[in-house]
C-alpha positions in Angstrom: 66.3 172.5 -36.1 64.6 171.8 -39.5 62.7 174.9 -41.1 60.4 173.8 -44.0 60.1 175.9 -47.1 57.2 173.6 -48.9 58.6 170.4 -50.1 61.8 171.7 -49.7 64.1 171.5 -46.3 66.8 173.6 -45.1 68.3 172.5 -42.1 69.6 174.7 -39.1 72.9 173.0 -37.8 74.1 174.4 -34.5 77.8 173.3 -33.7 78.9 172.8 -30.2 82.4 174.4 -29.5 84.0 174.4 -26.9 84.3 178.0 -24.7 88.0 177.6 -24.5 89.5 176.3 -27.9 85.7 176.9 -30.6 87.1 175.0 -33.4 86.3 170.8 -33.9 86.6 168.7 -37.1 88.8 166.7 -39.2 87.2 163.4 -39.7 87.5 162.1 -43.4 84.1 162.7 -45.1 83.4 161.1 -48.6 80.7 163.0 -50.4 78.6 160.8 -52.7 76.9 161.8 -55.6 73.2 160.9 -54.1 71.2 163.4 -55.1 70.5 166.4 -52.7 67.6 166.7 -50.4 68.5 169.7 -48.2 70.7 172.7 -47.6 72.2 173.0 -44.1 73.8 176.4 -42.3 75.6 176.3 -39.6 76.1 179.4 -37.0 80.0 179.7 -37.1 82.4 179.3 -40.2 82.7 175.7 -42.1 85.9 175.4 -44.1 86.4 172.4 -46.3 89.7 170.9 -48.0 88.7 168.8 -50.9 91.7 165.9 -51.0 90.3 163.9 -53.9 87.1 163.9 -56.5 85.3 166.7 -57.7 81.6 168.4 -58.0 79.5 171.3 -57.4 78.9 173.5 -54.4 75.9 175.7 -54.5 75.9 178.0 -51.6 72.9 180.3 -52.1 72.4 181.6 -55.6 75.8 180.2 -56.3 76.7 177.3 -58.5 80.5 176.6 -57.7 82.5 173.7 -58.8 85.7 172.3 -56.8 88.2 169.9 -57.3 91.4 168.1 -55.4 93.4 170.6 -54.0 90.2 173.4 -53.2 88.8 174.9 -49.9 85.7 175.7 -49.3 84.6 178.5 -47.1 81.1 179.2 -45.9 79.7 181.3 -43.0 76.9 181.4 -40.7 75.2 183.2 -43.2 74.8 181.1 -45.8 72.9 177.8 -46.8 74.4 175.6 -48.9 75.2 172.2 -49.9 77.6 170.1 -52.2 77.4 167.1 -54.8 80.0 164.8 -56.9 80.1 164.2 -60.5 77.6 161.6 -61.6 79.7 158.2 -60.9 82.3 159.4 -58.5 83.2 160.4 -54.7 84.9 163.0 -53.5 87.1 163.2 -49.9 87.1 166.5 -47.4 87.7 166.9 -44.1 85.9 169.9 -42.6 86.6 172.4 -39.6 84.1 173.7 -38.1 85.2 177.3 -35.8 84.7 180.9 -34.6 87.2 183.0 -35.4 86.4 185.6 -33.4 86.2 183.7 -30.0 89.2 181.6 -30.9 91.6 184.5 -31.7 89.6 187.6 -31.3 90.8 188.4 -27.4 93.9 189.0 -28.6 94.1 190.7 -31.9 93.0 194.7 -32.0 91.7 194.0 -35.6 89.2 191.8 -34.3 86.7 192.7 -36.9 89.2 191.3 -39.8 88.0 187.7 -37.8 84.7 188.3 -38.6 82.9 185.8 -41.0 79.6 187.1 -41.4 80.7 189.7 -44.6 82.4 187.3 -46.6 79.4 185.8 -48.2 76.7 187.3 -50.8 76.8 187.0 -54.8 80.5 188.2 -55.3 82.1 186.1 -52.9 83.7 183.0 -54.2 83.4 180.1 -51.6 85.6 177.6 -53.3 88.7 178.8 -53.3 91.3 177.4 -56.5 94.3 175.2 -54.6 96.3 176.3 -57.2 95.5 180.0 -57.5 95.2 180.9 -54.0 97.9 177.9 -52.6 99.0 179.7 -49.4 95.3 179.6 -48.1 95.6 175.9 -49.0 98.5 175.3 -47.0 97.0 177.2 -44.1 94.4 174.8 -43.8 95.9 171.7 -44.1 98.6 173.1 -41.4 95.0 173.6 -39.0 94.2 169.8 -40.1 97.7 168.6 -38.8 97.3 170.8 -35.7 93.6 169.5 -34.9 94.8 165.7 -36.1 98.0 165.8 -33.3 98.7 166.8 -29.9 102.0 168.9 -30.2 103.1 171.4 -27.2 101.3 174.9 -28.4 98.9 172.9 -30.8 96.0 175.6 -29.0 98.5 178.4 -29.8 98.8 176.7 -33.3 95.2 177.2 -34.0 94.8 180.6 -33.3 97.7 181.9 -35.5 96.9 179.6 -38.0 93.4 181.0 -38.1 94.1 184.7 -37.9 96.8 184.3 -40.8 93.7 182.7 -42.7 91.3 185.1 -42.2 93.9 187.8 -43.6 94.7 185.8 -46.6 91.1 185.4 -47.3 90.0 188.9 -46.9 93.1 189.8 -49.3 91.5 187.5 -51.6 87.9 188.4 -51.4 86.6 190.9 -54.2 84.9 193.8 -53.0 81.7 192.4 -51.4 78.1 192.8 -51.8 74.8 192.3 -49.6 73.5 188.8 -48.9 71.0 187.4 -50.2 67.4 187.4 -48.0 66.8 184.2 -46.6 63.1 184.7 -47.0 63.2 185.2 -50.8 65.8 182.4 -51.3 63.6 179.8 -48.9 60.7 180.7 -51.1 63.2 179.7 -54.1 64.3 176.1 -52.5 62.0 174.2 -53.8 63.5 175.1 -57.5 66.6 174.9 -56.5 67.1 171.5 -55.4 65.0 170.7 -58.5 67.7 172.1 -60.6 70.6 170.5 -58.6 69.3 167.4 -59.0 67.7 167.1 -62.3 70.1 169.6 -63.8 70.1 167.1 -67.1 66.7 167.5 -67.7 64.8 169.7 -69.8 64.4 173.2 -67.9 60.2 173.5 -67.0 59.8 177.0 -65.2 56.1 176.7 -65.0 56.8 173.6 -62.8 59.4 175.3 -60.7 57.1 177.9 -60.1 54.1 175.3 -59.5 56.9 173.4 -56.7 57.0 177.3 -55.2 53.4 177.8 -55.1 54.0 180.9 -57.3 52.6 181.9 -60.9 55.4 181.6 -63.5 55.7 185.3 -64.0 56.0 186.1 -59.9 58.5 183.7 -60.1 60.6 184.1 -63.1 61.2 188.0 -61.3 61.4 186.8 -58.0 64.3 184.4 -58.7 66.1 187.0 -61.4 65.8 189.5 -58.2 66.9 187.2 -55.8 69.5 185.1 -58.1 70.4 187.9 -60.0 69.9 185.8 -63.2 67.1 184.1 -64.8 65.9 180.6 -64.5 67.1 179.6 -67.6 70.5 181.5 -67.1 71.1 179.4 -63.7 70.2 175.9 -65.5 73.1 176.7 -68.4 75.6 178.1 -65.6 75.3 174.5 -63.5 75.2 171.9 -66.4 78.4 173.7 -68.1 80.2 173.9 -64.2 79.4 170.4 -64.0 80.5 170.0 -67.4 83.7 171.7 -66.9 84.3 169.5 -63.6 83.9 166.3 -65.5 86.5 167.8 -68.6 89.6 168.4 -66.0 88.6 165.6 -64.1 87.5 162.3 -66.5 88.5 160.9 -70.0 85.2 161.0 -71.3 84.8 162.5 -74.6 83.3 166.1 -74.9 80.2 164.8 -76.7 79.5 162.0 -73.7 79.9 165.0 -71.3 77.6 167.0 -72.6 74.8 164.6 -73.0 75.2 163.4 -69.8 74.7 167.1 -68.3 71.9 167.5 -70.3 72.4 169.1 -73.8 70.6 167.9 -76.9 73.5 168.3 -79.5 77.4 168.6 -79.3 77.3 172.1 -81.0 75.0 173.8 -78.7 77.0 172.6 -76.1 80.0 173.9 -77.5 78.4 177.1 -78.6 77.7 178.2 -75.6 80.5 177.0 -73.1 82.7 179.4 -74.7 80.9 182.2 -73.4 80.7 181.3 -70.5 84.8 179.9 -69.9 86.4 181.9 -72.4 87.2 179.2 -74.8 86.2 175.9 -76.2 85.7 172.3 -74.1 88.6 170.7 -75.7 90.9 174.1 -74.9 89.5 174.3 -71.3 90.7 170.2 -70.8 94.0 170.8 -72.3 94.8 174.1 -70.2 94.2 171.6 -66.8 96.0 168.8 -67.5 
């Protein structure tokens, strides 16, 4: 089901599952850099493990980058959508489940299985390989147990999820509301604008014009509903790219920031500071 938000898409994605065993996935998926043309949610839990490459996820009002070694996961409540570095490809395989269905019968802490409230503007989607490694290990366990056919592989799946959801409620900071669907469809249209021509010079009168809004409506519509401003948002997802392409490529700092968009090496390196805690060449050095 496609639902149109002007000249902007978001499709509706419903996954089949089975009544008995509601998980399906693990087919090697190579996401391109192409630019982006939709979101997509689904109506039961996607999780991701990123194997190789690196990008961006934006899940709502989020702007997250990934690399090798991350997981992504995204509820039913959430649209979203992913992108690789300019020039490169990144590998997932994704698993697509209930939790509740697939364990809930038999656990009294059935809400712990519950999805749905691990979403909204404090909760972080990609989830660091290295900083949270058992929840890594978790999933790629799942991907062996959905890739095989072992005795108990169905018994497999279900402790393997339930320990998951644990670890990742242990994880999540305390959470907030969602974002409303209707104010962030109204948004899309900007959105994928920014996403896509995050290098170019930031025009929030045409943003507005691509929303069918004046500029002031929407310069407070998106702070309400993004919970920063327009121009806030642009700098947070050319420096994430930024700081993808710094772990991940041997370009210099001043290529890097050119290519995502910033006029002069010392405004770029003015302001990623403030936003990573210390300079681009510091930040490159501390992941390698």
């Amino acid at each position: 089901m496609h639902i149109r938000s002007r000249d902007f898409e978001i499709r509706v994605a419903p996954v089949r599952l089975e009544p008995t065993l509601p998980i399906v996935g693990c087919d090697p998926f190579v996401q391109m850099d192409s630019p982006i043309t939709h979101l997509h949610v689904h109506d039961c839990l996607e999780l991701g493990y990123c194997f190789s490459g690196h990008g961006i996820f934006v899940v709502g009002d989020k702007v997250l980058p990934y690399q090798a070694g991350d997981v992504s996961f995204i509820g039913p409540t959430e649209a979203h959508l992913a992108r690789s570095a300019p020039g490169t490809h990144s590998d997932w395989i994704w698993i697509l489940l209930d939790p509740v269905r697939l364990v809930g019968p038999s656990i009294a802490d059935v809400a712990r299985l519950d999805p749905t409230p691990l979403a909204g503007p404090s909760f972080p989607n990609i989830l660091s390989g290295s900083e949270q490694p058992a929840i890594g290990r978790v999933i790629l366990r799942m991907i062996e147990e959905l890739q095989g056919r072992q005795p108990g592989r169905d018994s497999s799946l279900r402790a393997l999820t339930w320990e998951l959801m644990i670890l990742v409620h242990r994880t999540a900071p305390p959470l907030q509301g969602t974002t409303p669907r209707h104010d962030y469809e109204r948004l899309a249209p900007a959105l994928q604008t920014l996403v896509n021509d995050y290098a170019s010079p930031l025009r929030v009168g045409e943003l507005a014009r691509k929303c069918g809004m004046s500029e002031p409506h929407f310069r407070r519509l998106f702070t309400r509903t993004i919970g920063r401003s327009p121009r806030a948002y642009w700098n947070d997802l050319r420096l994430r790219m930024a700081a993808s392409l710094l772990r991940s490529t041997d370009r210099s700092v001043l290529e890097i920031s050119l290519d995502v968009g910033f006029e002069t090496l010392s405004s770029f390196n003015r302001l990623f500071p403030t936003h990573f805690g210390e300079s681009p060449r510091a930040w490159r050095k501390k992941g390698n």
